[in-house]
Every structure is written in C-alpha cells, then in structure tokens.
Biopython code that builds the backbone (N, CA, C, O; Angstrom):
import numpy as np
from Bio.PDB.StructureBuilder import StructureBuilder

atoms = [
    (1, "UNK", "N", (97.658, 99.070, 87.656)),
    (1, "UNK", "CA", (97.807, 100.210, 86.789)),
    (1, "UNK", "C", (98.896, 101.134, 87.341)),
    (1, "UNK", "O", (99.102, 101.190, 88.554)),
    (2, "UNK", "N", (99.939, 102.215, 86.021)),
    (2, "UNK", "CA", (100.966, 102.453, 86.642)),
    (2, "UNK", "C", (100.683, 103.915, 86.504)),
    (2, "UNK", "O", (100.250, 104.217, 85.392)),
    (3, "UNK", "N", (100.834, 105.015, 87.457)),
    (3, "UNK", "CA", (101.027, 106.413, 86.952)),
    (3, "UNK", "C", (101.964, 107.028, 85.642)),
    (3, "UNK", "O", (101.864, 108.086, 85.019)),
    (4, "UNK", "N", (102.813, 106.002, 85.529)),
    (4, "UNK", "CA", (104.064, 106.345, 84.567)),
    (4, "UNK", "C", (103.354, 107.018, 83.430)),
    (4, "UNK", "O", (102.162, 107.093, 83.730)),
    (5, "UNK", "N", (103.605, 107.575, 82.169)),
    (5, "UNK", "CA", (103.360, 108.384, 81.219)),
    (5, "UNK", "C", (104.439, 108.808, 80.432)),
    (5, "UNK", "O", (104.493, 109.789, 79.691)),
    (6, "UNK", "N", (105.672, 107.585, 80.778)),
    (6, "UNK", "CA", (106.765, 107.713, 79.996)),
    (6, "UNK", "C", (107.545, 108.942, 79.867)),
    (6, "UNK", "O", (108.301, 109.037, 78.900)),
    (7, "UNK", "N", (107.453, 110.007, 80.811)),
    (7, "UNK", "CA", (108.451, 110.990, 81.059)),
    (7, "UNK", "C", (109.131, 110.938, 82.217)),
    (7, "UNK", "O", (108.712, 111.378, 83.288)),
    (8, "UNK", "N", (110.276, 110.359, 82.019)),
    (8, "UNK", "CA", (110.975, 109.670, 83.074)),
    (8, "UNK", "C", (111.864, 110.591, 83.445)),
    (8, "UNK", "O", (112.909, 110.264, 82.883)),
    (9, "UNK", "N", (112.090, 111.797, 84.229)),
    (9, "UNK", "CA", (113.148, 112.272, 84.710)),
    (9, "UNK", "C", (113.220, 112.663, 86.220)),
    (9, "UNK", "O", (112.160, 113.219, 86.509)),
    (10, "UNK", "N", (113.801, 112.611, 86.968)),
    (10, "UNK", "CA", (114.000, 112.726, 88.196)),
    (10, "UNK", "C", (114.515, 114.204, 88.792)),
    (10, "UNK", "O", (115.680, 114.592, 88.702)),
    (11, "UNK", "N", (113.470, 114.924, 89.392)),
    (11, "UNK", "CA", (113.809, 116.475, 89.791)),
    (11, "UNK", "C", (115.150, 116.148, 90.924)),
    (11, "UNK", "O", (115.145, 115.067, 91.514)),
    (12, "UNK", "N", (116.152, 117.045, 91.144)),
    (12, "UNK", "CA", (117.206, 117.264, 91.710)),
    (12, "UNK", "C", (116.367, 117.601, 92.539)),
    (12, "UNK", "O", (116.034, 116.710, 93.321)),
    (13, "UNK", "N", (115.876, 118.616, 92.661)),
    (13, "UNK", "CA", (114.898, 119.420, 94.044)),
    (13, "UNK", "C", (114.088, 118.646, 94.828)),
    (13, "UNK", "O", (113.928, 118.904, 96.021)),
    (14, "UNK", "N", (113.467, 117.560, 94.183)),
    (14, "UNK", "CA", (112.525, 116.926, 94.626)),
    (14, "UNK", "C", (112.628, 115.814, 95.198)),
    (14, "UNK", "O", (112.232, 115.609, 96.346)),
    (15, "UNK", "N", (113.280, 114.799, 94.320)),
    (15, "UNK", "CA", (113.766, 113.466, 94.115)),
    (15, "UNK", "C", (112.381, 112.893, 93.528)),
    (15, "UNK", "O", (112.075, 111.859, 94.121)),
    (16, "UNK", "N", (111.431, 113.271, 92.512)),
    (16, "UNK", "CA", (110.096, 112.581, 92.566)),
    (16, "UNK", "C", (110.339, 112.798, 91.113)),
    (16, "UNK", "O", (111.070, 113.705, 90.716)),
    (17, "UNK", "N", (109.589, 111.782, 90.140)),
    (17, "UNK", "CA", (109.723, 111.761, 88.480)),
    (17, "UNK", "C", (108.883, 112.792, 88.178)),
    (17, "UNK", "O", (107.743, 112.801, 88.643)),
    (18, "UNK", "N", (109.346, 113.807, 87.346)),
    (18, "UNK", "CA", (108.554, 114.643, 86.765)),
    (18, "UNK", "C", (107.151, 114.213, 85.908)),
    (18, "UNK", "O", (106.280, 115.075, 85.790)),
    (19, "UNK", "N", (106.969, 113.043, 85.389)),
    (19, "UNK", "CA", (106.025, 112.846, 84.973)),
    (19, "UNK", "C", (104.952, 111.754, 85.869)),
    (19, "UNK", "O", (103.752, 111.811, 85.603)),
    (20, "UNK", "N", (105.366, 110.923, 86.766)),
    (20, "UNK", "CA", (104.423, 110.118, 87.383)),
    (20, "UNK", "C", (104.358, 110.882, 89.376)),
    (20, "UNK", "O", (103.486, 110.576, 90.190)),
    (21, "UNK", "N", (105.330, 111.683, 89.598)),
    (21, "UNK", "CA", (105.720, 112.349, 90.503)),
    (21, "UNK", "C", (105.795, 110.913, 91.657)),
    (21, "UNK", "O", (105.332, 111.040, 92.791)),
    (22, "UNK", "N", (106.344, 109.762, 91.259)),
    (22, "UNK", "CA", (106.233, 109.055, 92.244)),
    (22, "UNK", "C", (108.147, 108.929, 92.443)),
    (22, "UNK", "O", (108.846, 108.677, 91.462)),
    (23, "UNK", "N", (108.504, 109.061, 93.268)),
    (23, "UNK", "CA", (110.143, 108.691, 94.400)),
    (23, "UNK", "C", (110.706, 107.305, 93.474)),
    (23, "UNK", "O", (110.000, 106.320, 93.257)),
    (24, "UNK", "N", (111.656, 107.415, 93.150)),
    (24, "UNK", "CA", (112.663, 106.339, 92.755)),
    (24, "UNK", "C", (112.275, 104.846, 93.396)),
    (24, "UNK", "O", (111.875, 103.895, 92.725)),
    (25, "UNK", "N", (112.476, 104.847, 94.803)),
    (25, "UNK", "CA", (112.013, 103.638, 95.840)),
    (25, "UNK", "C", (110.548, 103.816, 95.346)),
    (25, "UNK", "O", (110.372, 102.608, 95.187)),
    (26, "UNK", "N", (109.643, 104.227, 95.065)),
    (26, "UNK", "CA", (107.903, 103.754, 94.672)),
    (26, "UNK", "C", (108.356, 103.240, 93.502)),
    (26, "UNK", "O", (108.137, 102.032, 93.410)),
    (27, "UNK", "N", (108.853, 103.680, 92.672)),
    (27, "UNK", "CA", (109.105, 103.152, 90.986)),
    (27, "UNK", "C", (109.323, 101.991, 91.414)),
    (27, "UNK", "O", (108.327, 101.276, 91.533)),
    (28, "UNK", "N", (110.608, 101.437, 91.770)),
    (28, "UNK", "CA", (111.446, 100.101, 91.740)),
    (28, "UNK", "C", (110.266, 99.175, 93.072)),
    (28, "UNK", "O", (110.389, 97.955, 92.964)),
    (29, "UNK", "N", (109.668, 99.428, 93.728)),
    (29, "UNK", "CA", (108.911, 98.940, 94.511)),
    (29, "UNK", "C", (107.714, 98.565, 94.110)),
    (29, "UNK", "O", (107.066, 97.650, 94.618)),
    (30, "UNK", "N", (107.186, 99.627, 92.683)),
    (30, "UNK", "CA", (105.902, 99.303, 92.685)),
    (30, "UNK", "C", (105.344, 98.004, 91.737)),
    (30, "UNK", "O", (104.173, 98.180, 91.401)),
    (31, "UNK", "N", (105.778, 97.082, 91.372)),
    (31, "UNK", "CA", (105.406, 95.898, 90.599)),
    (31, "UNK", "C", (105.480, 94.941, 91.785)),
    (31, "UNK", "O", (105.063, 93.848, 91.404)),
    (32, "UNK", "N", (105.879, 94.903, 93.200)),
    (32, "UNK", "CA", (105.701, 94.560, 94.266)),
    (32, "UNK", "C", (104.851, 94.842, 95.418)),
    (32, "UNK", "O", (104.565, 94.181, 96.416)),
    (33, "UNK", "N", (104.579, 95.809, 95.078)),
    (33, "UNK", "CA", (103.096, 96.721, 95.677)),
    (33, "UNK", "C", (102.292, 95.536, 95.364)),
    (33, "UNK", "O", (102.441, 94.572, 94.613)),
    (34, "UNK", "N", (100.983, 96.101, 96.559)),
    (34, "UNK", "CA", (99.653, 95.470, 96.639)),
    (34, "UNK", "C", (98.465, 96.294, 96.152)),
    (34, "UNK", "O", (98.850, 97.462, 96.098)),
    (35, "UNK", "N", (97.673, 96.236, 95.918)),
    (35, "UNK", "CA", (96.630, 97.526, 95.449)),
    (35, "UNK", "C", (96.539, 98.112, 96.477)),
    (35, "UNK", "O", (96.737, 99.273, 96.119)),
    (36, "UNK", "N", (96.266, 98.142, 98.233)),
    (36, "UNK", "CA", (96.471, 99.017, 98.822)),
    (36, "UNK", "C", (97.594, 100.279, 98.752)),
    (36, "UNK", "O", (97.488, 101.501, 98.856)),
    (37, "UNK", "N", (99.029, 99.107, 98.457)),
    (37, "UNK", "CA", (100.004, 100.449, 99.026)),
    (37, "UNK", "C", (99.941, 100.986, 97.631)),
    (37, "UNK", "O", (100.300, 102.164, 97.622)),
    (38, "UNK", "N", (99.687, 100.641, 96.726)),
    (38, "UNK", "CA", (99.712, 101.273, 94.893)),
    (38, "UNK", "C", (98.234, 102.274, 95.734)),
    (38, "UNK", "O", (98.692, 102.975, 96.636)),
    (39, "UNK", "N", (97.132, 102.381, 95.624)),
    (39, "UNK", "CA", (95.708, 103.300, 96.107)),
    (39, "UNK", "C", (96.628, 104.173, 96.876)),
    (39, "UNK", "O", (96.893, 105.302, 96.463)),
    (40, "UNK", "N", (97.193, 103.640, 98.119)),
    (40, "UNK", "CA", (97.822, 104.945, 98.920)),
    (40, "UNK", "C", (98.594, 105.852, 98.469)),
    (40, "UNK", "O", (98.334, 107.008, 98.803)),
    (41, "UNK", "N", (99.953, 105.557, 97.440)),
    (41, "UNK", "CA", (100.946, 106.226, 96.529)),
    (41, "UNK", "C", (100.301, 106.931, 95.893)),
    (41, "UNK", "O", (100.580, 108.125, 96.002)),
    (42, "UNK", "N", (99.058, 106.517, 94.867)),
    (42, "UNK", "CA", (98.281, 107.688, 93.811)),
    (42, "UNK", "C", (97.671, 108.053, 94.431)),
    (42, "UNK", "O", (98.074, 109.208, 94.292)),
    (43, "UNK", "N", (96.630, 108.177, 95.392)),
    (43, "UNK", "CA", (95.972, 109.346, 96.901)),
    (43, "UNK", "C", (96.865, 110.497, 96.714)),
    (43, "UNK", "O", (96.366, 111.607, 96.531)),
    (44, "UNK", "N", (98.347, 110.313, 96.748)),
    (44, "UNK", "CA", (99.013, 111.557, 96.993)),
    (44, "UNK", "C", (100.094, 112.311, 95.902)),
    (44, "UNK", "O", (100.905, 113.192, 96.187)),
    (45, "UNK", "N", (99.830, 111.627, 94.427)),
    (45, "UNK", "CA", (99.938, 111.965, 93.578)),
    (45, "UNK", "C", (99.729, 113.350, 92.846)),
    (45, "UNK", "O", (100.581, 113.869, 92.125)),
    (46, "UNK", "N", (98.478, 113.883, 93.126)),
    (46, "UNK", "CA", (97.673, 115.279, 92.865)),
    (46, "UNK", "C", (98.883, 116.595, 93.420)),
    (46, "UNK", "O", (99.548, 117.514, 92.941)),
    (47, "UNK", "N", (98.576, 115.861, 94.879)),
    (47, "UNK", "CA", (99.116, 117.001, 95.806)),
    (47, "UNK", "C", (100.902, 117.333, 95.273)),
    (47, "UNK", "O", (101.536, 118.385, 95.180)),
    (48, "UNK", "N", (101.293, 115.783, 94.987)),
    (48, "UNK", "CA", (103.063, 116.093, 94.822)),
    (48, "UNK", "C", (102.882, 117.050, 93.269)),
    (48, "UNK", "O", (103.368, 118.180, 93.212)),
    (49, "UNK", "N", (102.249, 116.534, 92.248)),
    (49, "UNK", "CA", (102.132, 117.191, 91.361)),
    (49, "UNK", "C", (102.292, 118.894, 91.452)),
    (49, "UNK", "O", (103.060, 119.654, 90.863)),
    (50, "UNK", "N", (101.194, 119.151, 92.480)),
    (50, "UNK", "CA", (100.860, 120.492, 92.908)),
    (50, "UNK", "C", (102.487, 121.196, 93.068)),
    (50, "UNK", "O", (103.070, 122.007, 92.349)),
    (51, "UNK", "N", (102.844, 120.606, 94.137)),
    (51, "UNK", "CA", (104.021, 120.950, 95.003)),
    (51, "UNK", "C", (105.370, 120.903, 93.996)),
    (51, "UNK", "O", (106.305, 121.686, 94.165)),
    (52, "UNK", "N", (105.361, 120.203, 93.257)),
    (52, "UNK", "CA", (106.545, 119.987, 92.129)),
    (52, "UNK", "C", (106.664, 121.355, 91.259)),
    (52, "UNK", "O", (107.598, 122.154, 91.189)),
    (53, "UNK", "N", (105.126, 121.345, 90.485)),
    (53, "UNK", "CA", (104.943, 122.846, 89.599)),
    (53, "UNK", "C", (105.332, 123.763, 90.418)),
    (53, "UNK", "O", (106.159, 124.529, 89.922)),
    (54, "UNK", "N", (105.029, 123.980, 91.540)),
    (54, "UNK", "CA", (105.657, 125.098, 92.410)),
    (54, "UNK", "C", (107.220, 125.426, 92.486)),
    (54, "UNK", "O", (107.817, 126.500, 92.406)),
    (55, "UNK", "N", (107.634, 124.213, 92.656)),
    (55, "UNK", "CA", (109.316, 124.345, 92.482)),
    (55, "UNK", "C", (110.039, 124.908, 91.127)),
    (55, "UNK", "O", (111.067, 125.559, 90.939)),
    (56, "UNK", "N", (109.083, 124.389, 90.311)),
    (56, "UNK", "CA", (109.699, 124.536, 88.645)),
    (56, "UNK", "C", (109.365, 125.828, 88.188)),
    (56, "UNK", "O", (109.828, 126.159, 87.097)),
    (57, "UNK", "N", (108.433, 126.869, 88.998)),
    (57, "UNK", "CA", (108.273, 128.278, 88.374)),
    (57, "UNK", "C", (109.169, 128.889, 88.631)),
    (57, "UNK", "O", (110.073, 128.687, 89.442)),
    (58, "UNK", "N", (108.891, 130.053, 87.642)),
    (58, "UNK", "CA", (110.915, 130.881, 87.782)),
    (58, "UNK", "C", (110.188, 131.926, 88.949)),
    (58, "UNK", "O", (109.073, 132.163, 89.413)),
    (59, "UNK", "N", (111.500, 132.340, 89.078)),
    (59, "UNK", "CA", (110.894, 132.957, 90.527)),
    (59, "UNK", "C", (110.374, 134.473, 89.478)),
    (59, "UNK", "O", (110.878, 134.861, 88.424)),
    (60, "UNK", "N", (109.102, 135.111, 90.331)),
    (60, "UNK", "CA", (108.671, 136.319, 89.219)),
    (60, "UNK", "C", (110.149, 137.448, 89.894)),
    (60, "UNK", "O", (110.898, 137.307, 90.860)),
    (61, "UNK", "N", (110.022, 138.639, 88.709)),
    (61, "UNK", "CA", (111.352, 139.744, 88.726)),
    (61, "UNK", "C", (111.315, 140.425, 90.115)),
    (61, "UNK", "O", (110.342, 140.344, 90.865)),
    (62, "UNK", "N", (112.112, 140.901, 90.313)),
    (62, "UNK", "CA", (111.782, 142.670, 91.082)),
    (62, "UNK", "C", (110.987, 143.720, 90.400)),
    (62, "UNK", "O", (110.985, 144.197, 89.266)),
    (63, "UNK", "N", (110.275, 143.922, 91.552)),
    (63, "UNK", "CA", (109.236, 145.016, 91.085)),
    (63, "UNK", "C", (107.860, 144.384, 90.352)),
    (63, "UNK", "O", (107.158, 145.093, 89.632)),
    (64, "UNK", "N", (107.621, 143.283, 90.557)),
    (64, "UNK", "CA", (106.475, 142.569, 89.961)),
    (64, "UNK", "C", (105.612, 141.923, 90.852)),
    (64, "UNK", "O", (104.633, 141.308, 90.428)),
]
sb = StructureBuilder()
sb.init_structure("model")
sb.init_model(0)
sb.init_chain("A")
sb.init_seg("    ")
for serial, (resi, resn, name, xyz) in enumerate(atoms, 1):
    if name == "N":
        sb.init_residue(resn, " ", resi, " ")
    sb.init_atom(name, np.array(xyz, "f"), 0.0, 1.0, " ", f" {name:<3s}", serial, name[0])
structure = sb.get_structure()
C-alpha cells in the first residue's frame, strides 16, 4: 500500500511531496521496498506531515 493521494508536488523547503510527505528517493524506491522498510517510511509520515504544515504557514504580522 502507497501513501500517495495523487498530489504530487515537491516542497523547495523540504524536498518531501506535499501530499504523501515521502522524499523523491522513497517515491522511486518504494515499489522496491519490503514491508519493513515501507512500515518504517509511514511510522514517520505523521510527524513530516506535522513539520511540513509548519513551514507552509505565513509567518503571523507585527504586533500580533
């Protein structure tokens, strides 16, 4: 099973797909994956998610 969700774009900031948050090298690697290293990649899926939204908020104004 793949994280993908068909929003395929690649953050400049990040290097991780905005929609599966998995690295270019996991993409092209992962139909070669084993269910371990695929279990280990989505384990840390949540967290990149987390960390991505963080990058993408505008920064709040002055004085706020």
């Amino acid at each position: 099973m793949s994280p993908c969700i068909s929003v395929c774009k690649i953050s400049q900031a990040t290097g991780l797909c905005l929609g599966c948050y998995r690295s270019l090298d996991e993409i092209a690697a992962w139909s070669e994956m084993n269910d371990a290293q695929r279990k280990g990649i989505m384990d840390q899926l949540s967290a990149r998610a987390l960390g991505t939204s963080e990058l993408q908020r505008p920064a709040p104004e002055e004085g706020q």
